[in-house]
N, C-alpha and C positions, 0 to 999 in steps of 0.2 A: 262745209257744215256737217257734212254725215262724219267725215271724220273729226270734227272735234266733239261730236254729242260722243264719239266714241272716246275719245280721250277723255271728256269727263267721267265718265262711266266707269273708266280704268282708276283713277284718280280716286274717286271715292270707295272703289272696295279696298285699295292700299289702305286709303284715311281706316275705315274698317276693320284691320288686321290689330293694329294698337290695341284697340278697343275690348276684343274677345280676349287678346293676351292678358290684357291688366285684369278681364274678368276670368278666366284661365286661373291666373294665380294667387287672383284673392280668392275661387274654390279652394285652389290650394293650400293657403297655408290657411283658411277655413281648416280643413280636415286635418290639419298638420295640428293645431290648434286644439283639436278636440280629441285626436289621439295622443297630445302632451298633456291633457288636462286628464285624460284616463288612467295614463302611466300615474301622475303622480298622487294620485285618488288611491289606489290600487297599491300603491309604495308607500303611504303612509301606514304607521305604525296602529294599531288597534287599540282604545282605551284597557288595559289588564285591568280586570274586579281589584277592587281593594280589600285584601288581607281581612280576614275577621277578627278584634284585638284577642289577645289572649293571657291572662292571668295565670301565676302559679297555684297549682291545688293547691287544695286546705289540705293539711298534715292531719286532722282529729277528725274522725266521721262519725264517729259513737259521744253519747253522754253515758256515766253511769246513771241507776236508780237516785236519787237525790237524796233517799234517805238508806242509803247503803253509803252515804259519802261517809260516815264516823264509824270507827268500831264500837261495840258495845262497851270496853270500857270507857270511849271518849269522852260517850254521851255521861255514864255516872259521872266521871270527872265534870263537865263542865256542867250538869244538870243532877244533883244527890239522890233529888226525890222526883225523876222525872215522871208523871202522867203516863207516857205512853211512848216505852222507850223505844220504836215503830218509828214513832213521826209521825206528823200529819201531809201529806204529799200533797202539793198545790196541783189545780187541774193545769193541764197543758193540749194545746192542741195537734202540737209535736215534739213527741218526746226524744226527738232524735236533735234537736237545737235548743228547748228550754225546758228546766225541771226546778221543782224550788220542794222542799219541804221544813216543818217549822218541829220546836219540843219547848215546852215549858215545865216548870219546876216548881214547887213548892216546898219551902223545907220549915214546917211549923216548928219553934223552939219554945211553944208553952208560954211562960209571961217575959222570954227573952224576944218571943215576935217573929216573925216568920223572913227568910231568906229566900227572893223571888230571881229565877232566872230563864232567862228566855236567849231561843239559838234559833236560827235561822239561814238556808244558804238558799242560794241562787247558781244554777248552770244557766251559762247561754255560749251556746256553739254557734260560728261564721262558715256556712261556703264558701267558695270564691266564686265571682260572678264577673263575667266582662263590663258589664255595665256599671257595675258599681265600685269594685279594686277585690283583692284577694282576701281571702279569711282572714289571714289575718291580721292585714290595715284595718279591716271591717272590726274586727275583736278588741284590737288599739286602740280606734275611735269610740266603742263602747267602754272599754276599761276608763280610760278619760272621763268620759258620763261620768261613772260609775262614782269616782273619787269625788268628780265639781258635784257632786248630788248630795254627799256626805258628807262635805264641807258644807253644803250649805243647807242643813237640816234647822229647820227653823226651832228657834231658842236655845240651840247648843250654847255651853259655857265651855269656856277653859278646853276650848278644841285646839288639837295638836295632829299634823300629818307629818308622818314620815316612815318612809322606803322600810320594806321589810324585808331580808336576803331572806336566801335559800327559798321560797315560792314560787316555783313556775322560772318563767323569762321578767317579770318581775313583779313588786306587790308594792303595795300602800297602806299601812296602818292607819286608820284614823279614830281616835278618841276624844270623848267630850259628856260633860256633864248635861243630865237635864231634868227637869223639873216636873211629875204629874201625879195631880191630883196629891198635892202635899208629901209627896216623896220623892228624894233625888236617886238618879238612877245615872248609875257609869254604864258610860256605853263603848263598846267597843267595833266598828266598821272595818272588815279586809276586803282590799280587792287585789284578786292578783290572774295574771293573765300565760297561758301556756300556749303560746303560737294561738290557734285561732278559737280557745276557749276561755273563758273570762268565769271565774268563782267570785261570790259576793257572800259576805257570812258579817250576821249581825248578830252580837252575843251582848247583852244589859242583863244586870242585878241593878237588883237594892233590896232596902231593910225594911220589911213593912210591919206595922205593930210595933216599934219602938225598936226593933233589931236595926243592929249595928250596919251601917252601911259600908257595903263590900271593896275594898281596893281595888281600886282603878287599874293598876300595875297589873294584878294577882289575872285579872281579866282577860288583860291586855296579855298576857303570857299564856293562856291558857287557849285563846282565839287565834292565835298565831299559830301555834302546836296544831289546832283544829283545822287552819288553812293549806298547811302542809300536806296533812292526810287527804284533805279534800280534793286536792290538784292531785297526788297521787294516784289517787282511786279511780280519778279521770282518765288518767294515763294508761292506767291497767286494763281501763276498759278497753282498751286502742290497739291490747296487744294478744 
């Protein structure tokens, strides 16, 4: 008896040995486990920040004075008997992106009736901004405006657009008849665009008191001439 209490006794620490082994090595590859889950924690790549976008600068950082855009004799030429051969300079809030200034005319011819003309231009300068595209797509997308706006100037007649060389990177003529207050007035619309600045110049006659109403054409060559100088003077300022 006393020896088999002892053989069982023997018996079940062997049964025993199993038991601490299998838990032995499921510690094991526990830890085994949780230093392969460290390595590859540790070996993964790090999110890199993404890139801030970046557009190309604007090439123009200055506008001129808006009413420095014509020479003194431009203005006689397209205006005889101007008011105030100065300009009137529209307010701006900054003068480094938009400048406008206006000149009108009066040229009394007695009982032949008086010859009215009126000029008018517009600067507007693009930075380039990441968030929105470069000066000047920005200038682009304004020039565009600028033409669909003059096309559709409400009660135009006998409107005609078309491309004007030599202005800038490029230009649009637009001309068209209109009607006020019982006088008809030729009007003549440029816009033309130099990398990320964009000119707008509105030049109308007519014949008031019985005078002869002005050719269209004669305008129309004369606002051209005037667009030329304007983008120039822009350019000058740049340099």
């Amino acid at each position: 008896m006393h020896r088999s209490a002892k053989r069982l006794a023997s018996l079940l620490t062997c049964a025993a040995v199993p038991v601490l082994l299998v838990a032995g090595c499921s510690g094991s590859d526990s830890g085994s486990s949780d230093s392969g889950s460290g390595d590859a924690s540790s070996a993964a790549p790090s999110r890199s920040a993404q890139p801030s976008p970046t557009v190309e600068p604007a090439k123009y950082k200055k506008l001129p004075n808006p009413c420095s855009a014509f020479s003194k004799d431009t203005v006689k030429k397209l205006l005889p008997k101007v008011k105030d051969a100065a300009g009137d300079q529209g307010e701006s809030t900054d003068n480094a992106s938009h400048g406008t200034c206006s000149w009108n005319s009066s040229d009394e011819q007695g009982v032949d009736g008086t010859q009215f003309r009126w000029l008018d231009i517009g600067y507007q300068r693009y930075d380039s901004d990441p968030g929105i595209g470069s000066g000047e797509k920005r200038a682009t997308d304004f020039y565009t405006k600028q033409v669909s706006d003059a096309k559709a100037t409400k009660g135009a007649k006998k409107l005609k657009a078309a491309p004007t060389g030599g202005t800038g990177d490029e230009a649009t003529a637009i001309t068209y008849d209109v009607k006020k207050e019982g006088n008809d007035f030729k009007n003549t619309t440029i816009v033309a665009r130099a990398s990320n600045i964009v000119v707008t110049i509105n030049y109308n006659g007519a014949g008031l008191a019985g005078a002869d109403t002005p050719k269209g054409a004669d305008l129309l060559k004369k606002a051209q001439a005037a667009a030329k100088e304007a983008v120039a003077t822009a350019l000058k300022a740049n340099h």
